[in-house]
NUGUZA-512657 format. One record per residue (C-alpha): residue in three letters; z, x, y. Coordinates in steps of 0.02 Angstrom, whole numbers, plus 32768, in hexadecimal, padded with zeros to 4 digits. Last residue first. Example, Ala and Ser with C-alpha at 12.3 -4.5 7.8 and 13.67 -1.06 7.14 Angstrom:
<atoms>
SER816582AC7FCB
ALA818682677F1F
</atoms>
This chain:
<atoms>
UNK7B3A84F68AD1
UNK7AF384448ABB
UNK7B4883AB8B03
UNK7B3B830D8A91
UNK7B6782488ABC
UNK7B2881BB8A59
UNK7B4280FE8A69
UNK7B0980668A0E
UNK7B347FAE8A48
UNK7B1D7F0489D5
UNK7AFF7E6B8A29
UNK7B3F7E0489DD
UNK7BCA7E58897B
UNK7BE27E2788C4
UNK7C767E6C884F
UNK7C5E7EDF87DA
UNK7BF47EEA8723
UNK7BBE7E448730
UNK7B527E3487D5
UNK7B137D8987DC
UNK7A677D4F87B8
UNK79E87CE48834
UNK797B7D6A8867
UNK79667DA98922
UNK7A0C7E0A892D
UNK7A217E3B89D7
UNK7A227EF18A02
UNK7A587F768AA8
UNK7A4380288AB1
UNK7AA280BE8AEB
UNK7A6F816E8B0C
UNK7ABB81F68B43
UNK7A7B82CF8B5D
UNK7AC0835A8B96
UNK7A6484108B87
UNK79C584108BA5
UNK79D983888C17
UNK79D082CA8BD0
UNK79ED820D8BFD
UNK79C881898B91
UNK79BD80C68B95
UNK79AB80338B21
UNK79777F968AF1
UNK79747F018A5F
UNK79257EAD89C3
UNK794F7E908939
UNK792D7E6F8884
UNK79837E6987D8
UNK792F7E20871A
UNK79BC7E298685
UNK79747E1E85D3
UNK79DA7E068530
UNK7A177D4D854B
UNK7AB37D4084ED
UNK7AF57D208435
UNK7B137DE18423
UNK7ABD7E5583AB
UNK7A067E6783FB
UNK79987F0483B4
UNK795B7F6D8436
UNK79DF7F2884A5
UNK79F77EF18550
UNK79477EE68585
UNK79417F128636
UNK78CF7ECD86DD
UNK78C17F1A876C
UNK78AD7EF48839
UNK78CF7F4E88EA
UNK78817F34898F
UNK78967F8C8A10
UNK78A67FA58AD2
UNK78B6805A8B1B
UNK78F180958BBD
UNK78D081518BF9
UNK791F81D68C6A
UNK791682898C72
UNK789882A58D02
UNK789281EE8D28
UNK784981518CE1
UNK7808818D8C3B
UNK77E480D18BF7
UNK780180BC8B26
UNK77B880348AC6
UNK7815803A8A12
UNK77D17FFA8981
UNK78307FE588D9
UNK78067FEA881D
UNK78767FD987A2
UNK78537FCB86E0
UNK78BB7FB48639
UNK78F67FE4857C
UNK798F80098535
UNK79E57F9E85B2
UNK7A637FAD8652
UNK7A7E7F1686D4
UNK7AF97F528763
UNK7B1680138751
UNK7B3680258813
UNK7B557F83884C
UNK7AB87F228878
UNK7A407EEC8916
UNK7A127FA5891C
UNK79A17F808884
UNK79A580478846
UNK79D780C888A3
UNK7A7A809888EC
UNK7A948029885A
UNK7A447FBC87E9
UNK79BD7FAD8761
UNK7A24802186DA
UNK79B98080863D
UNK7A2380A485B4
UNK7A5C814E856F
UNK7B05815385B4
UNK7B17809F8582
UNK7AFC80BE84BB
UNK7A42808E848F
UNK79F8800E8413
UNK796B805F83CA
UNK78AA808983E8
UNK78CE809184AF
UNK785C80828546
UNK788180B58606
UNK783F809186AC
UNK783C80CF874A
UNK77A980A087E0
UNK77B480D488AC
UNK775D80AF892B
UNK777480FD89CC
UNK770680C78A67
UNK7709812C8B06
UNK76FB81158BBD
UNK771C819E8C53
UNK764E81C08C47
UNK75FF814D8C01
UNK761A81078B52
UNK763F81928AF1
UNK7660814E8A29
UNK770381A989DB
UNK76D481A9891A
UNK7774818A8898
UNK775C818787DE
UNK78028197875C
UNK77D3818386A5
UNK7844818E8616
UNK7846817A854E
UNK78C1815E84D4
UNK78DE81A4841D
UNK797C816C83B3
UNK79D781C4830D
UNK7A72816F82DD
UNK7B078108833B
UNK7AD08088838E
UNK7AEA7FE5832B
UNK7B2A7F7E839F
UNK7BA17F1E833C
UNK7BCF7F1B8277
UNK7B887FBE827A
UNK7BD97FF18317
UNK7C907FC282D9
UNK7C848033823D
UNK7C3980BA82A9
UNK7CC280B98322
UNK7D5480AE8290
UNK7D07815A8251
UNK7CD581AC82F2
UNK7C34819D832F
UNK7B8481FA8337
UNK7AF081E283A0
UNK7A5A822E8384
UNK79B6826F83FF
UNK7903829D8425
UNK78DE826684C7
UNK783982668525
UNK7832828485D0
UNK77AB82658674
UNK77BB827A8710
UNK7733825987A1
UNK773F827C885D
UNK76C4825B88D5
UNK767F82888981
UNK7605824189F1
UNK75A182328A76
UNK754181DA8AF7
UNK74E0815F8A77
UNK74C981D089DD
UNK74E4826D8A25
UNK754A82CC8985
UNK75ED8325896F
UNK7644835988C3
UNK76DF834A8872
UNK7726837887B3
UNK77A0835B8734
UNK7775835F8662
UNK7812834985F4
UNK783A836C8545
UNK78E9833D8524
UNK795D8364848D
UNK7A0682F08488
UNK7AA7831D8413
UNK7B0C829E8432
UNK7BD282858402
UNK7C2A81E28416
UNK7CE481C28413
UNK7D40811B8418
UNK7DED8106842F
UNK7E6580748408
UNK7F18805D843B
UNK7EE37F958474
UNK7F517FC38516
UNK7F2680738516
UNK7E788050852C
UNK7E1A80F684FB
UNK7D698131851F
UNK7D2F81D784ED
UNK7C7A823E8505
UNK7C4882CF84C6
UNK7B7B82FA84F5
UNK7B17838F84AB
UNK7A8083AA8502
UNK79D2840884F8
UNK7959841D854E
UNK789984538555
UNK7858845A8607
UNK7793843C8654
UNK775384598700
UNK76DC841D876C
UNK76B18447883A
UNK7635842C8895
UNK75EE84378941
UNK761484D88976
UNK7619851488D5
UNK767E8545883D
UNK765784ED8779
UNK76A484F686C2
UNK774D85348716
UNK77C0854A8690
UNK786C850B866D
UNK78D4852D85DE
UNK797D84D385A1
UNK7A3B84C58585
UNK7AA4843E859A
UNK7B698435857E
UNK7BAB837B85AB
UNK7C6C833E85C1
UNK7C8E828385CD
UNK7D3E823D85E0
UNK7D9A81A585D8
UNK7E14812D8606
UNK7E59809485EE
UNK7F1B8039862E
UNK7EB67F9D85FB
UNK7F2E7F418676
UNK7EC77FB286FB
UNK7E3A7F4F86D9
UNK7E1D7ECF8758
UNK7E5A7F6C87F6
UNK7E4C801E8785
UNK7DFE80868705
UNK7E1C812286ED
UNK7D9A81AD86DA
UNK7D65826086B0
UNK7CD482B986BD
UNK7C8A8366867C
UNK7C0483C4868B
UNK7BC58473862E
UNK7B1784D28666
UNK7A9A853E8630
UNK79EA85768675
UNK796385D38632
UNK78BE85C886B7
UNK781C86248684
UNK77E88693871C
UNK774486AE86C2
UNK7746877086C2
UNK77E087638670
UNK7883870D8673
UNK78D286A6871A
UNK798186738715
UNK7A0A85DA8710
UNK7AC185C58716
UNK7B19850C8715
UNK7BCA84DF872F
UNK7BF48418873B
UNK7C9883BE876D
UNK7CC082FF8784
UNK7D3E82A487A5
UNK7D7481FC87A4
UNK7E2A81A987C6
UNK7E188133885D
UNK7DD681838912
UNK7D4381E388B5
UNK7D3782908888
UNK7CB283068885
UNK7C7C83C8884F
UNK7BEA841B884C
UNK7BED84E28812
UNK7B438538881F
UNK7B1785FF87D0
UNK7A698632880A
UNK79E786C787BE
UNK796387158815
UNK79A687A987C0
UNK7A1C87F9883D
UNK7AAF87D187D8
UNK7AED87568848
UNK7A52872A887B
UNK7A7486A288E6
UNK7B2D865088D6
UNK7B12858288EE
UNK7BA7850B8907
UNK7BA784708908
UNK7C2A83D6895A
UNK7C62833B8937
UNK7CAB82868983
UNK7CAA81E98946
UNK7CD8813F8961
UNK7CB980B788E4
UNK7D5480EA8879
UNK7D5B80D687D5
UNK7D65801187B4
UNK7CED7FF48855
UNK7C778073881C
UNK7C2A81018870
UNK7BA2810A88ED
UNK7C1B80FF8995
UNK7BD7819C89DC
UNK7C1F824F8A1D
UNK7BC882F28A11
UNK7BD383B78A19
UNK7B5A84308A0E
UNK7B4384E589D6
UNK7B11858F89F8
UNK7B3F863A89BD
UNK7AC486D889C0
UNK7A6086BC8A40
UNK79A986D28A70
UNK799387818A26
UNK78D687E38A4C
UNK783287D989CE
UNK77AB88338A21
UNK7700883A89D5
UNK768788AF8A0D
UNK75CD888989A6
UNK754888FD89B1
UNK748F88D28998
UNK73EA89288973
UNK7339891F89B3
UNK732A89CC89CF
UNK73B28A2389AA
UNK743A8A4F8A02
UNK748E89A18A11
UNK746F88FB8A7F
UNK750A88AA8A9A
UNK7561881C8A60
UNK760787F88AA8
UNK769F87A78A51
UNK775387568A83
UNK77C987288A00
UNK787686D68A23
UNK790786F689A1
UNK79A7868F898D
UNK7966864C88FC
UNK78E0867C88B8
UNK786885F288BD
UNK77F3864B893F
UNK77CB86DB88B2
UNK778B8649885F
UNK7715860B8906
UNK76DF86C08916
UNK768C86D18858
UNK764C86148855
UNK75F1862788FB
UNK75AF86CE88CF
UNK75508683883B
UNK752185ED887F
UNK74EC865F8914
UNK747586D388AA
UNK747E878B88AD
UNK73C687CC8865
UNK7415884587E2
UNK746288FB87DD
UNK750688BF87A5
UNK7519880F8788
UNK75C687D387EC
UNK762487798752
UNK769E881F8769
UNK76DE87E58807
UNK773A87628795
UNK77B587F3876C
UNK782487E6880F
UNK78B987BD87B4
UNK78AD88338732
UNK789288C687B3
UNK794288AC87F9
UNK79618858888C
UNK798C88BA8935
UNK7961883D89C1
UNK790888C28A01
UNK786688CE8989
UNK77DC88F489D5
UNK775D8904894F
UNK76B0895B896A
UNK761B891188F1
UNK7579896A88ED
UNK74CB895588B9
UNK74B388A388C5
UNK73FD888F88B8
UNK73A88818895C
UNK730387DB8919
UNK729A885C8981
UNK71EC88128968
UNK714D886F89AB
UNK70BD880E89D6
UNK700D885D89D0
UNK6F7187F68A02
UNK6EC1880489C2
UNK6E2F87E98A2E
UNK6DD1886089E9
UNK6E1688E98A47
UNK6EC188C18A98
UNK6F0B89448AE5
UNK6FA889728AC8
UNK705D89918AFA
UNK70DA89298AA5
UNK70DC88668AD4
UNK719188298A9F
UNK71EC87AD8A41
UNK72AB87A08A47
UNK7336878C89C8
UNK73F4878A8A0D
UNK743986EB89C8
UNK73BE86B6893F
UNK740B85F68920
UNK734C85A0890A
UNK734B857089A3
UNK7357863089E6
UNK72D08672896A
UNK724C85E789A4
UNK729086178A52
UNK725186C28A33
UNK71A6868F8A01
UNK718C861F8A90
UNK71C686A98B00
UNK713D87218AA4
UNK70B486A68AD8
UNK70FC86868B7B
UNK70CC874D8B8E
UNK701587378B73
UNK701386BD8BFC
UNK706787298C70
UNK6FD787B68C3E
UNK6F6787248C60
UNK6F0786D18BDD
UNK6E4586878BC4
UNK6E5E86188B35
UNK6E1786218A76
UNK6EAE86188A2D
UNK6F4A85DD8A8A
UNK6F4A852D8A2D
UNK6F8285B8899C
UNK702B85F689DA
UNK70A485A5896D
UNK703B85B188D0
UNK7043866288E9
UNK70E9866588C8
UNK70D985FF8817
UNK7065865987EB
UNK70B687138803
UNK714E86CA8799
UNK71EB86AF87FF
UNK7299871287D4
UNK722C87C987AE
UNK71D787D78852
UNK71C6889088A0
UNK710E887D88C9
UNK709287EE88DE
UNK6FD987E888FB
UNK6F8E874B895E
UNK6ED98729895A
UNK6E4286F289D2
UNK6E7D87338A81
UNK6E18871A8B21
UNK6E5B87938B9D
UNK6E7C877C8C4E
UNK6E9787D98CDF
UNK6F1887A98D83
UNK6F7E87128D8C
UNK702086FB8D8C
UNK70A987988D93
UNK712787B58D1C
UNK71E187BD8D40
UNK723588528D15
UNK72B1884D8C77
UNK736988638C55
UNK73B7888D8BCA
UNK741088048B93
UNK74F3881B8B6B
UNK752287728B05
UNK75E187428B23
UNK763586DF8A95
UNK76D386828ACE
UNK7735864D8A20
UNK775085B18A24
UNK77FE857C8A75
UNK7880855789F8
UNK78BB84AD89E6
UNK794E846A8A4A
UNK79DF845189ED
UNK79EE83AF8969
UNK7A6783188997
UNK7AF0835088FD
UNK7AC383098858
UNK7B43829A880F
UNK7AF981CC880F
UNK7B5D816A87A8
UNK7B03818A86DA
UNK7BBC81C986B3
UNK7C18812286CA
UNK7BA380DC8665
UNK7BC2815F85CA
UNK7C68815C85FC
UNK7C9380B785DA
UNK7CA48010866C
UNK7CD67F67862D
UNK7C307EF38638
UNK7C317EB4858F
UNK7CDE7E6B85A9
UNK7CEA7DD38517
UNK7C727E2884B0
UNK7CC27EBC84C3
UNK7D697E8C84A0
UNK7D337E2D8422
UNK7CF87EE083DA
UNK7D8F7F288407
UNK7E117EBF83BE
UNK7DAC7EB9830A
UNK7DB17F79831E
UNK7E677F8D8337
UNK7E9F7F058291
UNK7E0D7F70823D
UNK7E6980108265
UNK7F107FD3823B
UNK7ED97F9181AA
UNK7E818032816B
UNK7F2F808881B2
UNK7F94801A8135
UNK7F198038809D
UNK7F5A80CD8060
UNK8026809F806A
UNK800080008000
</atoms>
């Protein structure tokens, strides 16, 4: 009789919990405590790198004066562009009386040709001659990089500064290729990069100076908003620090922490750095929160914790101007506890998550403008419970064992005229299993449907979309108005008596005001569809704030 008292005990615990949960399904956990927003306002970006192009210069030519009739075209010095194909570019000149400034347009055409097609430095000439037969020589200098000086006074060690070695030695230098090089020595933190191009000894070469100097070596930000929970403190306030090369290999060690105004915390301590010639990113990190709840459910005298070691690799697939993709391989290993002391029960859950992700942005001139935004992630993942968990869950929910879910974020900021903009923005995720609620997708909250509570409506599957028209009054200024709406399926597979999908919209307005260094926001919403907030109380309208100084 002895044996079987704690299997009683434990189904006596588990039948309390799981009417519990039917009865409450909106009490807060940590897995959707831990999906509240936690990433500090980011810093400013890095500047590009400023790229300065040294031209010989050349003497104007003359108009008018003798012409000659010519009838062919030969080309020297061209390897990138097939003779044809060159010539092809000057053939509705055959067969015309030319000027010597004439004959010179030709070899401009030539050497913008090279210039569209990303050849930095590469120039067409006329070498001396005289044209007997009516034949034409051209002479193509396509701009080889011969030498690359390094200026390296922010005093990083050669690892770090390794992607200078994707500069082709002794070939036509193109400006996708530079581009990429300069703009990954630009990521290093607390590093600027400044280049010149200059023409080298030889004829027809290239040398490239590139000076990499320190920014600063500790910076940070600190912020205040009201994006937390009502039962864990709504009001928040954190900080992050960032330490720049700390071992002088483009490498960065971050600590953010945050608390709210009722018994949450939060903690996270990441490290990341470049490898090889392709600037690879391996980065590391360990979170942790903890949490009490309080106001309806303080009689629950619950609390919890979630604590989160990730580790993963970033590269750069893409570096331009214009664009910009990447791709990252991670991996995580959640922990997560809830206990109610007043039931005595505890549940723990374990994850072990790998993600394959594809980020990127890119500018375009459809209309006045453009830029966009696009992430995409697949999850590979398992939950496991404890014993008295598991035997709840699979008369329940059903979560626990092997899950994949997949998610897309889109955004494109339309120019309207000038002072006028349009952001759009689309998320959405899809699940082949019911989810726990750290891994579900949530339709409201600061930035979600801003009509809602922060974790308001979460599902294993779901959309959102939004548009926001925004109005740059003033240097630093600028109202929005929005419109926010979603729709969530509760459960892959329904196990309640309830409806499984939740539809939210809103609409509503806001204002921000930034310097480099300070900036607030707040917006307004109203709730636009007919449902009720159910995981806290309802506020109509609903107000978001957000201060952050940067230092």
């Amino acid at each position: 009789m002895h044996r079987l008292k704690p299997l009683n005990d434990a189904l006596i615990a588990g039948a309390l919990a799981l009417a519990a949960a039917q009865a409450c399904a909106a009490t807060p956990d940590a897995g959707q405590i831990s999906r509240e927003p936690r990433s500090p306002v980011p810093l400013a970006s890095p500047s590009s790198p400023a790229l300065k192009v040294d031209k010989p210069t050349t003497d104007s030519v003359p108009e008018g004066g003798p012409t000659v009739v010519v009838s062919a075209f030969e080309l020297q010095g061209n390897t990138v562009f097939d003779t044809p194909t060159l010539q092809a570019l000057l053939a509705d000149e055959l067969g015309r009386p030319l000027t010597f400034a004439d004959l010179t347009r030709l070899a401009a055409r030539l050497t913008r040709h090279y210039r569209d097609a990303g050849y930095l430095v590469a120039r067409a000439y006329l070498p001396a001659q005289e044209v007997n037969d009516g034949v034409l020589r051209i002479a193509v200098l396509e701009g080889r990089l011969s030498q690359v000086e390094l200026m390296n006074a922010a005093g990083l060690k050669p690892s770090a500064l390794a992607a200078l070695g994707q500069l082709p030695a002794d070939q036509p230098l193109q400006a996708r290729v530079l581009d990429q090089t300069l703009l990954t020595l630009a990521d290093l933190p607390g590093s600027q990069v400044q280049s010149t191009l200059r023409p080298g000894q030889a004829l027809g070469a290239s040398e490239l100076l590139v000076e990499v100097s320190r920014t600063r070596g500790v910076e940070g930000s600190a912020d205040l908003d009201n994006f937390g929970s009502t039962y864990t403190g709504e009001y928040r306030a954190g900080s992050s620090l960032y330490w720049n090369n700390p071992l002088a290999l483009g490498d960065q060690l971050s600590l953010r922490v945050q608390v709210s105004n009722d018994h949450l915390n939060y903690e996270r301590l990441a490290y990341q750095l470049p490898l090889g010639v392709y600037a690879t990113r391996l980065g590391v990190a360990v979170s942790n929160m903890s949490y009490r709840l309080g106001k309806d459910f303080s009689s629950l005298d619950a609390d919890g914790r979630s604590q989160v070691s990730s580790a993963y690799l970033r590269q750069g697939l893409l570096r331009s101007i214009d664009a910009n993709w990447y791709g990252q391989l991670q991996f995580d290993a959640k922990r997560l506890r809830d206990s109610v002391d007043s039931t005595d029960t505890t549940t723990h859950q374990r994850l072990r998550n790998w993600v394959l992700g594809l980020n990127g942005d890119w500018r375009d001139g459809l209309g006045a403008g453009g830029s966009n935004t696009l992430l995409l992630n697949l999850t590979v993942g398992k939950l496991s419970l404890d014993a008295d968990s598991a035997a709840l869950d699979a008369v329940s929910a059903q979560t626990a064992g092997d899950f994949n879910k997949f998610e897309l974020a889109l955004q494109r900021v339309q120019f309207l005229r000038p002072g006028w903009s349009l952001a759009l923005n689309l998320r959405g995720q899809a699940a082949d299993h019911n989810l726990p609620s750290v891994e579900k997708f949530a339709l409201g909250g600061s930035q979600g449907v801003r009509a809602y509570p922060q974790g308001e409506a979460l599902g294993d599957s779901g959309w959102l979309a939004s548009a926001e028209l925004r109005w740059n009054l003033a240097p630093g200024w600028q109202l929005q108005a929005f419109g926010d709406a979603g729709g969530v399926k509760l459960n892959r597979q329904p196990w309640l008596d309830e409806d499984n999908f939740r539809h939210l919209s809103g609409l509503g307005l806001g204002a921000s005001w930034g310097t480099p260094r300070l900036a607030v926001s707040l917006s307004s919403a109203w709730a636009t569809s007919s449902e009720s907030s159910t995981s806290q109380p309802d506020r109509r309208p609903r107000l978001w704030a957000q201060a952050s100084y940067a230092f």
